[in-house]
Residue, then its C-alpha position, 0 to 999 in steps of 0.5 A: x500500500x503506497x504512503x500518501x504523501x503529508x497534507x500541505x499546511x498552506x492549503x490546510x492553512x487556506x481552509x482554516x481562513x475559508x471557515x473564519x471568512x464563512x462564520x465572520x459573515x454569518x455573524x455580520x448577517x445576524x449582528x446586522x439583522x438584529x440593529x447592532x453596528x458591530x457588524x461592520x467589525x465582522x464585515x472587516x474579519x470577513x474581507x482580512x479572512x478572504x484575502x489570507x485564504x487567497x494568499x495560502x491557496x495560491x501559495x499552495x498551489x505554487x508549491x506543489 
């Protein structure tokens, strides 16, 4: 049985990011929902997760 070569910790990285970015916006949605302006601080999270998750992705991608 051939050994699978070890996950790559940029694209494990990359969905660590992708996961903060999808709960940052259901969280801006309901902070949103409910009147508060603390949404805008979950907006901000949202975009910084976005872009780290575009950095590791291509990061990976380039390495393998």
């Amino acid at each position: 049985m051939p050994l699978s070569p070890p996950p790559d910790p940029t694209r494990r990285l990359a969905l660590y990011a992708l996961a903060v970015c999808v709960l940052a916006v259901a969280a801006a949605v309901v902070s949103f929902v409910q009147g508060s302006w603390l949404g805008i601080v979950w907006v901000l999270l949202a975009g910084l997760s976005s872009n780290m998750t575009w950095y590791y992705a291509r990061r990976g991608r380039s390495v393998s």
